[in-house]
Backbone atoms as SQL, in Angstrom:
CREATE TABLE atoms (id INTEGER PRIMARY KEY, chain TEXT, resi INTEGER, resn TEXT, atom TEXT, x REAL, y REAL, z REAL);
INSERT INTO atoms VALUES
  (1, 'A', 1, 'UNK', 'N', 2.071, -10.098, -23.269),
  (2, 'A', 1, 'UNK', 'CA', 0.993, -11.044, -23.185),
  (3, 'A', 1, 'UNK', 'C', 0.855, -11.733, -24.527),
  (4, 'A', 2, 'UNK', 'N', 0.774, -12.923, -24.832),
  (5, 'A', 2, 'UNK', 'CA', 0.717, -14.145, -25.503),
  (6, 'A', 2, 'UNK', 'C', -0.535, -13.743, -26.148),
  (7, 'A', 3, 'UNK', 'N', -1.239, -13.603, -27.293),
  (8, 'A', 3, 'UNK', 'CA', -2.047, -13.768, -28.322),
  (9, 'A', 3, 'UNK', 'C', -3.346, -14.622, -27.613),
  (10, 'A', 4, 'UNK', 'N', -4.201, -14.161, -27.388),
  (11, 'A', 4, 'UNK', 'CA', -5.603, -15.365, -26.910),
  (12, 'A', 4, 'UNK', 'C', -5.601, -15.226, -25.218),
  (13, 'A', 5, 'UNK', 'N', -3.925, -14.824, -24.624),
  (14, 'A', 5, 'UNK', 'CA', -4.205, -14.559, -23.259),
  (15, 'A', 5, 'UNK', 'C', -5.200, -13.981, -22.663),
  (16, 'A', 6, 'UNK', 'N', -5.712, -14.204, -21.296),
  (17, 'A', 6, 'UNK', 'CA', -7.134, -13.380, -21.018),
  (18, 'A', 6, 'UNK', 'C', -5.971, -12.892, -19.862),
  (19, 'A', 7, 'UNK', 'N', -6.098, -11.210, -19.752),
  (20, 'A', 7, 'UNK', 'CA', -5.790, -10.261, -18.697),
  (21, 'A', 7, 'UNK', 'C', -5.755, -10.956, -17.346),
  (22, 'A', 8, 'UNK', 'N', -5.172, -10.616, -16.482),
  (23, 'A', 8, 'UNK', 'CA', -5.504, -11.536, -14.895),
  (24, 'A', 8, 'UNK', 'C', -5.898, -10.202, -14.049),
  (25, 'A', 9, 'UNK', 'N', -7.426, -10.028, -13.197),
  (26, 'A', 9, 'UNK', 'CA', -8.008, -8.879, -12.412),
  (27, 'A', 9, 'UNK', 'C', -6.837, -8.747, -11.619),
  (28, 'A', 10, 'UNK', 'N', -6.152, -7.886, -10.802),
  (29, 'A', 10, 'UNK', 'CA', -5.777, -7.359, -9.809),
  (30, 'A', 10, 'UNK', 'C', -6.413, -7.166, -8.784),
  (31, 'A', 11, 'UNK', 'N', -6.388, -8.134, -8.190),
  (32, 'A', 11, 'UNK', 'CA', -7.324, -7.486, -6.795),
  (33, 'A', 11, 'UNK', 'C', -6.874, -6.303, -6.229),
  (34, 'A', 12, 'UNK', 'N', -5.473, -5.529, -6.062),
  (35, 'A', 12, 'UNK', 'CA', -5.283, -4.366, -5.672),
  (36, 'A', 12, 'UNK', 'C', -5.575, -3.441, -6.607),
  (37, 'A', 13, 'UNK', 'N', -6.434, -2.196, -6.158),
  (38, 'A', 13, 'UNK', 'CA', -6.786, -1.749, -7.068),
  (39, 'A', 13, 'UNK', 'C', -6.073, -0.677, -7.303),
  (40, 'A', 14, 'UNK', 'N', -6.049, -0.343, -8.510),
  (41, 'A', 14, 'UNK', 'CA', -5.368, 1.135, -8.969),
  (42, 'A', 14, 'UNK', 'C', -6.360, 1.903, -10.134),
  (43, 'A', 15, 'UNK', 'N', -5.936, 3.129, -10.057),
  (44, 'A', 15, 'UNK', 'CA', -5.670, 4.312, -9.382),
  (45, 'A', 15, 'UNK', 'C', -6.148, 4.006, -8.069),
  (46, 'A', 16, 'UNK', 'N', -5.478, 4.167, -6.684),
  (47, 'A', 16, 'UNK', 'CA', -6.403, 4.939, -5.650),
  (48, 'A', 16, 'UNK', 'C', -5.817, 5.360, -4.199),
  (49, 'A', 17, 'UNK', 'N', -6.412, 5.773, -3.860),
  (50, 'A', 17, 'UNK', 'CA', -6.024, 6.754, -2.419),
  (51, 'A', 17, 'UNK', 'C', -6.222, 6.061, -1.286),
  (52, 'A', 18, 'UNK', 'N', -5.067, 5.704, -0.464),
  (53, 'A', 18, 'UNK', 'CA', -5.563, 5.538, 0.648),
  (54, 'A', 18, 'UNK', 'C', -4.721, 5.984, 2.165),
  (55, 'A', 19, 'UNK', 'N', -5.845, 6.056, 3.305),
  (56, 'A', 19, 'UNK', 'CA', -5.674, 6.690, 4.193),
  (57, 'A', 19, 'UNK', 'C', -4.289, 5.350, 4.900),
  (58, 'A', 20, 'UNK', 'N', -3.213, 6.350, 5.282),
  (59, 'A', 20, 'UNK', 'CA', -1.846, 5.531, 5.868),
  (60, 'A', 20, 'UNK', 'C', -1.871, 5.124, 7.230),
  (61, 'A', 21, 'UNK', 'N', -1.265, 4.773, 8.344),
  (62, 'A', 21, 'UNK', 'CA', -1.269, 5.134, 9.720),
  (63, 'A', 21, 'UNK', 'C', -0.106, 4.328, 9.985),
  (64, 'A', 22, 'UNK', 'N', 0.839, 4.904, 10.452),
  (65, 'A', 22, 'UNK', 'CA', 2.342, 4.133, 10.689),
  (66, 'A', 22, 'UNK', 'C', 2.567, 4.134, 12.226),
  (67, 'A', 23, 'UNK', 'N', 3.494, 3.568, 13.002),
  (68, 'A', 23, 'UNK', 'CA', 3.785, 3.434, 14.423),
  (69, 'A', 23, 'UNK', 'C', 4.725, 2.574, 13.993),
  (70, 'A', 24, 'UNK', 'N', 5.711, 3.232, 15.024),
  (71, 'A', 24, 'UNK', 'CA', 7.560, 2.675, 15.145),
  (72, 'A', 24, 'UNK', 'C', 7.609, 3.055, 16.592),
  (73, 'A', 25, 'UNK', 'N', 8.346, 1.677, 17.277),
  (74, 'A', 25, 'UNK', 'CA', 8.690, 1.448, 18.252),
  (75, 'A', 25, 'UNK', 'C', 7.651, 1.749, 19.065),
  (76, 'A', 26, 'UNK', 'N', 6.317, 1.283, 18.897),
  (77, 'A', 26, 'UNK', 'CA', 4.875, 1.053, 18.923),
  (78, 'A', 26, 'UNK', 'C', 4.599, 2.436, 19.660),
  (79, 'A', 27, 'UNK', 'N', 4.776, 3.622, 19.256),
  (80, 'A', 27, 'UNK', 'CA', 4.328, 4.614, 19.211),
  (81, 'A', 27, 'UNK', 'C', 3.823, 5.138, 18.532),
  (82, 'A', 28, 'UNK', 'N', 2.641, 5.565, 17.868),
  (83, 'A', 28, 'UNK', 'CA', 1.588, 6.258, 16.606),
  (84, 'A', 28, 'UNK', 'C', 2.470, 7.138, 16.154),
  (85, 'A', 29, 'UNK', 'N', 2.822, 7.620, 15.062),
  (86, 'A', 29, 'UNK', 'CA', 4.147, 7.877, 14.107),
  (87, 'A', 29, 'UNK', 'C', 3.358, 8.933, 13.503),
  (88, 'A', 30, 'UNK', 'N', 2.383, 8.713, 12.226),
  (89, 'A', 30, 'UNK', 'CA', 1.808, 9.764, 11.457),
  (90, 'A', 30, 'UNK', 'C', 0.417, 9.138, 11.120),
  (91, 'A', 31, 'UNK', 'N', 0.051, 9.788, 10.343),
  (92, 'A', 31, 'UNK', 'CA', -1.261, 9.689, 9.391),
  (93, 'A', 31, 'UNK', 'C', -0.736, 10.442, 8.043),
  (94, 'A', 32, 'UNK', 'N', -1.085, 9.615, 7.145),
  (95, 'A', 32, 'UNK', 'CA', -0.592, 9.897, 5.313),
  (96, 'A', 32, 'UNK', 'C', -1.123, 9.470, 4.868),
  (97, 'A', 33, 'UNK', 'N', -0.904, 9.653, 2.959),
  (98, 'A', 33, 'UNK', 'CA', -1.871, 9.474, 2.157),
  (99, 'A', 33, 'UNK', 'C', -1.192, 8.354, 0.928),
  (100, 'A', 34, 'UNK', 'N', -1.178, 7.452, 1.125),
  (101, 'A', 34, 'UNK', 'CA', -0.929, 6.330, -0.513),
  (102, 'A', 34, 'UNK', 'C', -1.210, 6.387, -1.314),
  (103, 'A', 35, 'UNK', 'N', -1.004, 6.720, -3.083),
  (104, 'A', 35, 'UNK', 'CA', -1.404, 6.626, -3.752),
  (105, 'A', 35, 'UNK', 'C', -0.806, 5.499, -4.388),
  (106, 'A', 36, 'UNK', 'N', -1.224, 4.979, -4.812),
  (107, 'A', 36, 'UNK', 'CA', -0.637, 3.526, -5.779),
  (108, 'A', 36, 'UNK', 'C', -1.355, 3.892, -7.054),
  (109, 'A', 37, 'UNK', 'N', -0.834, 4.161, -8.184),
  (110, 'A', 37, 'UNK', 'CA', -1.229, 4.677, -9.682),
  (111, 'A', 37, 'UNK', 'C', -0.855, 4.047, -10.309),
  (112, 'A', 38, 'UNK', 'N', 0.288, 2.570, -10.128),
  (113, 'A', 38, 'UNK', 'CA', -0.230, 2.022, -10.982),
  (114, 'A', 38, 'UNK', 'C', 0.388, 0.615, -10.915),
  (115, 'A', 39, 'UNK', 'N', -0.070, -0.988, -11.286),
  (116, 'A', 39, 'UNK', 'CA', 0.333, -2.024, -10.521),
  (117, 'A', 39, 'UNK', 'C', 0.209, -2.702, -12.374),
  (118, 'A', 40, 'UNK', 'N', 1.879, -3.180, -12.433),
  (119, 'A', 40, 'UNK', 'CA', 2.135, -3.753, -14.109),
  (120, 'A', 40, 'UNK', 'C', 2.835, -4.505, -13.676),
  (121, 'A', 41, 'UNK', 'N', 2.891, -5.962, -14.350),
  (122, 'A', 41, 'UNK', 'CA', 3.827, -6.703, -14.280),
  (123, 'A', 41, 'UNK', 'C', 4.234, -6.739, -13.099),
  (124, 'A', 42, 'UNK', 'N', 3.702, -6.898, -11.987),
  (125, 'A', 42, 'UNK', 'CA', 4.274, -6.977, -10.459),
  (126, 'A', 42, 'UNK', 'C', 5.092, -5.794, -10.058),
  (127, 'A', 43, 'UNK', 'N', 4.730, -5.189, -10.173),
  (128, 'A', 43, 'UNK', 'CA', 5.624, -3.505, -10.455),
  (129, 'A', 43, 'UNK', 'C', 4.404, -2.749, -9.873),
  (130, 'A', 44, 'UNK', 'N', 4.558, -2.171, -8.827),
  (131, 'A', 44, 'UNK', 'CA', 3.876, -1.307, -8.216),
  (132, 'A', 44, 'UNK', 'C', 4.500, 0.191, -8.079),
  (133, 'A', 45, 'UNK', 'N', 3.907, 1.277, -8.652),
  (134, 'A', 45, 'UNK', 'CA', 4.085, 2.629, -8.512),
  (135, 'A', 45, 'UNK', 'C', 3.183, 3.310, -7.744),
  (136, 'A', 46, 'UNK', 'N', 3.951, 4.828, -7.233),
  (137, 'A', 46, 'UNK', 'CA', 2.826, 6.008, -6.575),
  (138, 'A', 46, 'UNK', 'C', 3.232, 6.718, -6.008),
  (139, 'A', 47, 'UNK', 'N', 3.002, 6.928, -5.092),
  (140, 'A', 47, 'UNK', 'CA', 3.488, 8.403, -3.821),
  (141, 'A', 47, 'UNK', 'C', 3.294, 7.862, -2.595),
  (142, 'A', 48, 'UNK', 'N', 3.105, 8.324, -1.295),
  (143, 'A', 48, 'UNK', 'CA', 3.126, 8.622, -0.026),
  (144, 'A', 48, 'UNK', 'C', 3.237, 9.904, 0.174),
  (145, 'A', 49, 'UNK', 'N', 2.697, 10.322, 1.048),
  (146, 'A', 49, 'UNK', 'CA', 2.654, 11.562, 1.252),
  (147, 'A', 49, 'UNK', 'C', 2.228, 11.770, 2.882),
  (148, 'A', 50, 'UNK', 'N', 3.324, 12.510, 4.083),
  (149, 'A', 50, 'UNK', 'CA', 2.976, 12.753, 4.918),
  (150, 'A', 50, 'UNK', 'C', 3.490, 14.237, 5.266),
  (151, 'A', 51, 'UNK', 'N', 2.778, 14.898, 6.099),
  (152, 'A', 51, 'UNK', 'CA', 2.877, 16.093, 6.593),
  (153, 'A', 51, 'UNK', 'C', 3.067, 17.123, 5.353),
  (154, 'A', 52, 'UNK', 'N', 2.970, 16.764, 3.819),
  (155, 'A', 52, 'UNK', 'CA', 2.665, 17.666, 2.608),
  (156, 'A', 52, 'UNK', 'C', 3.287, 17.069, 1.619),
  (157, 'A', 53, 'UNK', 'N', 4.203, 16.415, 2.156),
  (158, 'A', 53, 'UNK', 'CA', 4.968, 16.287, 1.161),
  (159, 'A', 53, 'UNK', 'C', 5.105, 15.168, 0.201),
  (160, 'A', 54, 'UNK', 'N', 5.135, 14.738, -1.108),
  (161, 'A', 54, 'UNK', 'CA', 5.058, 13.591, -1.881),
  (162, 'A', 54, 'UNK', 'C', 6.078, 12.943, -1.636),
  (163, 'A', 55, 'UNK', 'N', 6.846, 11.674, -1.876),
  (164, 'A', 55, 'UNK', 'CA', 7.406, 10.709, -2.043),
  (165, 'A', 55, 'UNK', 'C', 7.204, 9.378, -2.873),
  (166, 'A', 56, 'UNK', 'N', 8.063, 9.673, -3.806),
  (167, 'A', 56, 'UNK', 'CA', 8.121, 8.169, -4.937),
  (168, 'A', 56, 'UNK', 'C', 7.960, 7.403, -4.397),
  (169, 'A', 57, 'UNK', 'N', 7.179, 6.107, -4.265),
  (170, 'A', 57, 'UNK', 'CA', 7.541, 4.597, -4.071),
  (171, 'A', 57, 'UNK', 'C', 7.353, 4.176, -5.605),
  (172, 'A', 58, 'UNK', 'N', 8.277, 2.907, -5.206),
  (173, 'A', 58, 'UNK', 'CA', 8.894, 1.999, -6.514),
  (174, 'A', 58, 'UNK', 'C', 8.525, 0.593, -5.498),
  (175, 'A', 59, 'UNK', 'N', 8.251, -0.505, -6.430),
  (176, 'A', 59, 'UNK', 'CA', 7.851, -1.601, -5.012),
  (177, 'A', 59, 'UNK', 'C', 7.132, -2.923, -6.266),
  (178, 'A', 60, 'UNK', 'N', 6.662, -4.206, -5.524),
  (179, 'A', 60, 'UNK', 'CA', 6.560, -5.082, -6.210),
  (180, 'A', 60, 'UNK', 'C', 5.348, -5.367, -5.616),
  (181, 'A', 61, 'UNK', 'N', 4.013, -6.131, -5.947),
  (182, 'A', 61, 'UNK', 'CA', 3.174, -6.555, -6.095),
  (183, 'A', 61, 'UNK', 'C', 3.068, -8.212, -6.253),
  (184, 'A', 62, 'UNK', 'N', 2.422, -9.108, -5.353),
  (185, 'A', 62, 'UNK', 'CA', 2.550, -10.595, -5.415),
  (186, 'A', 62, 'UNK', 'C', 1.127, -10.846, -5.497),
  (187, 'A', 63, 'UNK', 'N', 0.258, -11.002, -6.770),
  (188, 'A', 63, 'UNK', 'CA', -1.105, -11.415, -6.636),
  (189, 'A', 63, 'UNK', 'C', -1.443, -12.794, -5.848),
  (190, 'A', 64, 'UNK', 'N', -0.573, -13.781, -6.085),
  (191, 'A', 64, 'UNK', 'CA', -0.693, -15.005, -5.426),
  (192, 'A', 64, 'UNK', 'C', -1.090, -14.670, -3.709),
  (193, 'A', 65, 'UNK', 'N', 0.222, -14.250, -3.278),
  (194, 'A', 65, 'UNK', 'CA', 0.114, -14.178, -2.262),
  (195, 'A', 65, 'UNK', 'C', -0.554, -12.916, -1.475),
  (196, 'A', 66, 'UNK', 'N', -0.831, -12.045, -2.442),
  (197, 'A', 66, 'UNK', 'CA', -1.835, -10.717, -2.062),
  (198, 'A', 66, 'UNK', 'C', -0.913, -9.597, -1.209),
  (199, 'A', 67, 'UNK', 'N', 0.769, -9.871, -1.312),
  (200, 'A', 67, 'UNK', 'CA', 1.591, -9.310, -0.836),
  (201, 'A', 67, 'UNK', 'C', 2.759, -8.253, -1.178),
  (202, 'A', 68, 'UNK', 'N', 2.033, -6.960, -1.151),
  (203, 'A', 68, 'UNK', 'CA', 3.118, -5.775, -1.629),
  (204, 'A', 68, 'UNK', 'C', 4.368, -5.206, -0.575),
  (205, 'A', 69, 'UNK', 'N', 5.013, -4.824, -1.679),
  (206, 'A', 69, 'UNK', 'CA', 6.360, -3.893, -0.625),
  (207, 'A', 69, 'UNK', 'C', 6.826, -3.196, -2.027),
  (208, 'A', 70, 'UNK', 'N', 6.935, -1.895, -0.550),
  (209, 'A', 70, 'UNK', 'CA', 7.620, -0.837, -1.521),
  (210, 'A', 70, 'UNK', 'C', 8.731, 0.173, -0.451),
  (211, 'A', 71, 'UNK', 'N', 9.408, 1.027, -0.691),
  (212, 'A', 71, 'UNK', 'CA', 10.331, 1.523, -0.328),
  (213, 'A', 71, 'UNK', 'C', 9.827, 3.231, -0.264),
  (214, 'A', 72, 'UNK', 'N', 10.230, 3.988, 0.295),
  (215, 'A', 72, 'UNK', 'CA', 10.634, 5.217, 0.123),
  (216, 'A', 72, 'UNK', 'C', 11.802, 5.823, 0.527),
  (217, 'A', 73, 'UNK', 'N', 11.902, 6.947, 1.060),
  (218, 'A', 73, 'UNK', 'CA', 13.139, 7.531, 1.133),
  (219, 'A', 73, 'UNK', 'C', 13.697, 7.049, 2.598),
  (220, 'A', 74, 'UNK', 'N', 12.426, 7.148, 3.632),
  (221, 'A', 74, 'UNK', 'CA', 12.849, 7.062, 5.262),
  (222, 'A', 74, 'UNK', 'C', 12.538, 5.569, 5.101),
  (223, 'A', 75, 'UNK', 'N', 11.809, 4.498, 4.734),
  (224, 'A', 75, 'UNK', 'CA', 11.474, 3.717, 5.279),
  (225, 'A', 75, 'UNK', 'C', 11.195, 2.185, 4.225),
  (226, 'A', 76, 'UNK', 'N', 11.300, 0.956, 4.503),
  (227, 'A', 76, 'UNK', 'CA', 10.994, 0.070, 3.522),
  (228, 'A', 76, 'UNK', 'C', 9.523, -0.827, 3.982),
  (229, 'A', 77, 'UNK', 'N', 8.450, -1.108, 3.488),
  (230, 'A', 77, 'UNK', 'CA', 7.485, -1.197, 4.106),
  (231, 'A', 77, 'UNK', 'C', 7.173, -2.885, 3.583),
  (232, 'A', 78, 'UNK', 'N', 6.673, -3.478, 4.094),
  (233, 'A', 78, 'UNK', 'CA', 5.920, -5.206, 3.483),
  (234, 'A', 78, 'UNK', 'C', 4.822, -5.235, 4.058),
  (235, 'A', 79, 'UNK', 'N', 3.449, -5.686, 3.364),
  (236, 'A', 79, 'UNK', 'CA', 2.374, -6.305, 3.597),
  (237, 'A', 79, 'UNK', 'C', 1.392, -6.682, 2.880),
  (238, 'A', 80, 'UNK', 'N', 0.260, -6.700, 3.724),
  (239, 'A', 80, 'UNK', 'CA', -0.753, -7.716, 2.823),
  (240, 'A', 80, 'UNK', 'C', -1.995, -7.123, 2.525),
  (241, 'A', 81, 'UNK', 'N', -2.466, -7.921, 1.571),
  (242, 'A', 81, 'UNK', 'CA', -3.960, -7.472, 1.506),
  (243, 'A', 81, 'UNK', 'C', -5.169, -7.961, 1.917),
  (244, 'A', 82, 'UNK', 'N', -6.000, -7.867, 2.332),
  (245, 'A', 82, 'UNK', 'CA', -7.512, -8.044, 2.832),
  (246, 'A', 82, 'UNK', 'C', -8.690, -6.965, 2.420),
  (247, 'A', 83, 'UNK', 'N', -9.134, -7.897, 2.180),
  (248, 'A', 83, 'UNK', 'CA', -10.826, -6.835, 1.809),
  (249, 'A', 83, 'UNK', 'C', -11.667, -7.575, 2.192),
  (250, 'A', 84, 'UNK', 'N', -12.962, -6.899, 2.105),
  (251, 'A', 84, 'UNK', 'CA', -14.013, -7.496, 2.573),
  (252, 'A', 84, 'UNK', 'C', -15.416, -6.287, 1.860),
  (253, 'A', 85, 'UNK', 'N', -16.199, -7.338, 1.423),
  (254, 'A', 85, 'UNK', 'CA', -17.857, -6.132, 1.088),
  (255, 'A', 85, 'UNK', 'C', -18.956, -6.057, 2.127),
  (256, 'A', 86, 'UNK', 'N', -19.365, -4.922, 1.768),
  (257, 'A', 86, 'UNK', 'CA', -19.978, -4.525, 3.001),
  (258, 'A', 86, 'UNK', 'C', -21.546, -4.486, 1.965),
  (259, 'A', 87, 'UNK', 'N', -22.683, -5.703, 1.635),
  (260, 'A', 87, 'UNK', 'CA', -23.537, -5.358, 0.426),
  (261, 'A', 87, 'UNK', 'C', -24.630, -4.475, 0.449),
  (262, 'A', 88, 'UNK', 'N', -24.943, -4.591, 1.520),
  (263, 'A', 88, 'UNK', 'CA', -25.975, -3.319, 2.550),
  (264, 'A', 88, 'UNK', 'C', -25.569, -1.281, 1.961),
  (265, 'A', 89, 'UNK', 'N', -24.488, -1.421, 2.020),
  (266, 'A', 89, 'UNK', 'CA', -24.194, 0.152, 1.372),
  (267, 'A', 89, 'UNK', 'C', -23.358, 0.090, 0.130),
  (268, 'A', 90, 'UNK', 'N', -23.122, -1.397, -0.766),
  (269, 'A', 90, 'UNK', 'CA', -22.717, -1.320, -2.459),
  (270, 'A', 90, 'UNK', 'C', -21.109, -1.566, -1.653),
  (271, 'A', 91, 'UNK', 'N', -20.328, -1.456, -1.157),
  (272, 'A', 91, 'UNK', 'CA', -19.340, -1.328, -1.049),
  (273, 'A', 91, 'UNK', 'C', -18.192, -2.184, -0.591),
  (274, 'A', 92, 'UNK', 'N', -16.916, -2.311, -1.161),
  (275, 'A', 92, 'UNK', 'CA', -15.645, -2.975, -1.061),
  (276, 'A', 92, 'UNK', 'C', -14.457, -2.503, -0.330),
  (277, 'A', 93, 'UNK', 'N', -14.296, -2.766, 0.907),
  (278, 'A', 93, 'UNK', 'CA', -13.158, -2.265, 1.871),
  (279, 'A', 93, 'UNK', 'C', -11.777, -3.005, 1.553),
  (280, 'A', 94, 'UNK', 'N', -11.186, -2.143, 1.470),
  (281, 'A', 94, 'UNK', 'CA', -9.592, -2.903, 1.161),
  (282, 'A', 94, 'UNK', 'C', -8.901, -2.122, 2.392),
  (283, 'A', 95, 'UNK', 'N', -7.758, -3.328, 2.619),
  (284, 'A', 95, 'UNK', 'CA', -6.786, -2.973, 3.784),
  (285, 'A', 95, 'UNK', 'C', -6.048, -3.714, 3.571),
  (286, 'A', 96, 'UNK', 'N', -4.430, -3.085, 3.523),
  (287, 'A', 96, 'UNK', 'CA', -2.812, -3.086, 3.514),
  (288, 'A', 96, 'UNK', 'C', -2.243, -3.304, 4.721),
  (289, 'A', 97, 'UNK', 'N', -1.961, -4.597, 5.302),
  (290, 'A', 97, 'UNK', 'CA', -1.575, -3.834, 6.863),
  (291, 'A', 97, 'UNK', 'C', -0.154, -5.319, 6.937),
  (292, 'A', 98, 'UNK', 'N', 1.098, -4.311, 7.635),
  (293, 'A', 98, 'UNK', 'CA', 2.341, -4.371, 7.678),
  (294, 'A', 98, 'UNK', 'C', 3.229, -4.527, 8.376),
  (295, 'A', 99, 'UNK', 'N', 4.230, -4.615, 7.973),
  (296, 'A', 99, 'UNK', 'CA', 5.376, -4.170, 8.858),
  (297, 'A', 99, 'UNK', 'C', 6.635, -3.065, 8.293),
  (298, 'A', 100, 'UNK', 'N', 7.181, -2.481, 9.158),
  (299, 'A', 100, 'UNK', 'CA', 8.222, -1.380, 8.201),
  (300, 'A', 100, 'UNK', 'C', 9.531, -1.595, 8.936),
  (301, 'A', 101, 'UNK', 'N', 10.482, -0.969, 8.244),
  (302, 'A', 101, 'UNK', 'CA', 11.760, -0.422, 9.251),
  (303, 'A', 101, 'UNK', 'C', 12.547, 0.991, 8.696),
  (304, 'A', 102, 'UNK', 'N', 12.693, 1.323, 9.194),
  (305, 'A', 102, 'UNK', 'CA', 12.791, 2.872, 9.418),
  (306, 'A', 102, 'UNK', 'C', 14.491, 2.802, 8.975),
  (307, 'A', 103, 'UNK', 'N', 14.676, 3.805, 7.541),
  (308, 'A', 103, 'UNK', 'CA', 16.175, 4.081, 7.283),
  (309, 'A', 103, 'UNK', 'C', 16.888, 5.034, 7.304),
  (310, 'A', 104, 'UNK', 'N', 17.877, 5.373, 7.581),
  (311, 'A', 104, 'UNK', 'CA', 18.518, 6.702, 6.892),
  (312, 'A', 104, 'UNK', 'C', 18.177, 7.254, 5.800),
  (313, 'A', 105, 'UNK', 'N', 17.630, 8.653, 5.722),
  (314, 'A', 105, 'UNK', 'CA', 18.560, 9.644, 7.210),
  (315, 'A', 105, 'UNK', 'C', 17.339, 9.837, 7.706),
  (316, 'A', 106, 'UNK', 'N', 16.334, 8.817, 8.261),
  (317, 'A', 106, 'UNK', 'CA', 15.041, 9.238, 9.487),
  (318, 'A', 106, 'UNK', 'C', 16.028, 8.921, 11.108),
  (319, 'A', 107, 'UNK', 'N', 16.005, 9.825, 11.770),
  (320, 'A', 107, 'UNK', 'CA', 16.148, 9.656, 13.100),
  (321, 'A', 107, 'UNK', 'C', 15.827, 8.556, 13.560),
  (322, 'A', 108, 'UNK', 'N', 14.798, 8.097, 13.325),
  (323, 'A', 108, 'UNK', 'CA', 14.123, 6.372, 13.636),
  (324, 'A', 108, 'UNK', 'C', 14.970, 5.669, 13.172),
  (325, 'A', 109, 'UNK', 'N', 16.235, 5.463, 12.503),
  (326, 'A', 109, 'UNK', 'CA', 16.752, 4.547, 11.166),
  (327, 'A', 109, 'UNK', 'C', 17.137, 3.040, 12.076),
  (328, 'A', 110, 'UNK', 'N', 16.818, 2.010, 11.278),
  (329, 'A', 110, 'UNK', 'CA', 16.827, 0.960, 11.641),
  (330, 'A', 110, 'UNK', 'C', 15.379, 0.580, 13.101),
  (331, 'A', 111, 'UNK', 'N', 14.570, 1.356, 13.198),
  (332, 'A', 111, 'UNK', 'CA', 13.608, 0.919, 14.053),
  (333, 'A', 111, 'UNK', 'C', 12.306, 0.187, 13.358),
  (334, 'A', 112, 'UNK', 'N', 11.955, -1.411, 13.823),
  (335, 'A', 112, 'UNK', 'CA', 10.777, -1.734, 13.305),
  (336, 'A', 112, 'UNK', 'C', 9.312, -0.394, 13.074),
  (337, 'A', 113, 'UNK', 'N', 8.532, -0.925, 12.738),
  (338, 'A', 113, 'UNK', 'CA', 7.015, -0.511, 12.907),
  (339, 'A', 113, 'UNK', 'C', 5.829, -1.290, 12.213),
  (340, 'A', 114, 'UNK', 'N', 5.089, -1.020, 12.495),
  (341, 'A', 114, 'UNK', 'CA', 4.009, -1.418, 11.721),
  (342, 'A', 114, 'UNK', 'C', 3.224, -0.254, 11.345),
  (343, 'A', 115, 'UNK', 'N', 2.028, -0.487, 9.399),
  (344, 'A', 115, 'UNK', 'CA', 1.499, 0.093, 8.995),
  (345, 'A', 115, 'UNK', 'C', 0.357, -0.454, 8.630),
  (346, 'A', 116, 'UNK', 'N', -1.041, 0.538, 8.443),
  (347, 'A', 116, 'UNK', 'CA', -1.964, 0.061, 8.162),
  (348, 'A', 116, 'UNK', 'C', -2.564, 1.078, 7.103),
  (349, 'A', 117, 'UNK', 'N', -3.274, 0.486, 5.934),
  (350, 'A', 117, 'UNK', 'CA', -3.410, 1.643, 5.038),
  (351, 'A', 117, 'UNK', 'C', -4.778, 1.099, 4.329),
  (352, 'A', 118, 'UNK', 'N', -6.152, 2.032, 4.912),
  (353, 'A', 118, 'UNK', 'CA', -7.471, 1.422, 3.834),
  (354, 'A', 118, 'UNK', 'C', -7.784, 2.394, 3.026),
  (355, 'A', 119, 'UNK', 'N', -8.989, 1.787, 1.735),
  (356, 'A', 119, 'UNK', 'CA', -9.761, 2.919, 0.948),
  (357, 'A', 119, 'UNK', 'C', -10.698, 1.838, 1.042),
  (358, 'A', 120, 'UNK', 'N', -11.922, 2.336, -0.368),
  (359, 'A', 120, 'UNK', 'CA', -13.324, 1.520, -0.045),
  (360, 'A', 120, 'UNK', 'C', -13.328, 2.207, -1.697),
  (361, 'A', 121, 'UNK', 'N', -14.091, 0.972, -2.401),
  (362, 'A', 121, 'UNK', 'CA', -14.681, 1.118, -3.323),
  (363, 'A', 121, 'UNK', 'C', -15.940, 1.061, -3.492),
  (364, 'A', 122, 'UNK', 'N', -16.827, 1.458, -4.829),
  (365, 'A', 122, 'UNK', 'CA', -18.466, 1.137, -4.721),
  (366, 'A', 122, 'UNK', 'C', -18.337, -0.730, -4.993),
  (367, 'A', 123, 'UNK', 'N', -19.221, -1.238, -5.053),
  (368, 'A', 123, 'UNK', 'CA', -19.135, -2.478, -5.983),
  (369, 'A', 123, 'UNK', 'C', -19.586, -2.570, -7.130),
  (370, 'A', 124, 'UNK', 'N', -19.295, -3.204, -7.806),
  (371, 'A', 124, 'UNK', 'CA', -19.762, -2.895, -9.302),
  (372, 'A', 124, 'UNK', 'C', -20.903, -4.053, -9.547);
């Protein structure tokens, strides 16, 4: 960053947790947990985690277009962001919602899906 630059907010927020829900070949797939820990330079890091187990994602971040993708081991995922405040209970709903395709070595490999992934913040 350039001397006098002012920071640019991230609307995706990091650190934080959020609840996953995947479906391939429009059958309900799992429920998991996202962590995204940390969003630099269009560089998105964190985990996934279903049925216990962690998984790296490595992935890119598009503030313009409010559009992440990231990868893991079974699957490569793209989507978007939306939020909305709710001012009645202080609070900021965020939602990730997608499309995936399923790789080797998942049994699914090469099958579309779609994903949807929220958390909620207070408002500040």
């Amino acid at each position: 960053m350039a001397i006098g630059q002012i920071p640019t907010q991230v609307t995706l927020p990091f650190p934080s947790r959020w609840e996953l829900n995947t479906s391939v070949g429009g059958r309900p797939q799992s429920t998991g947990i996202l962590v995204i820990n940390s969003v630099m330079n269009n560089r998105v890091s964190g985990t996934v985690n279903f049925r216990g187990r962690a998984l790296r994602i490595q992935g890119t971040w598009n503030e313009s277009t409010r559009q992440i993708s990231f990868d893991t081991p079974y699957a490569t995922y793209v989507g978007f962001l939306t939020f909305f405040d709710e001012p009645p209970i202080n609070m900021r709903h965020y939602v990730l919602r997608g499309t995936l395709r399923m790789k080797p070595p998942s049994t699914w490999a090469g099958s579309p899906g779609t994903w949807v992934a929220t958390t909620s913040f207070r408002l500040r």
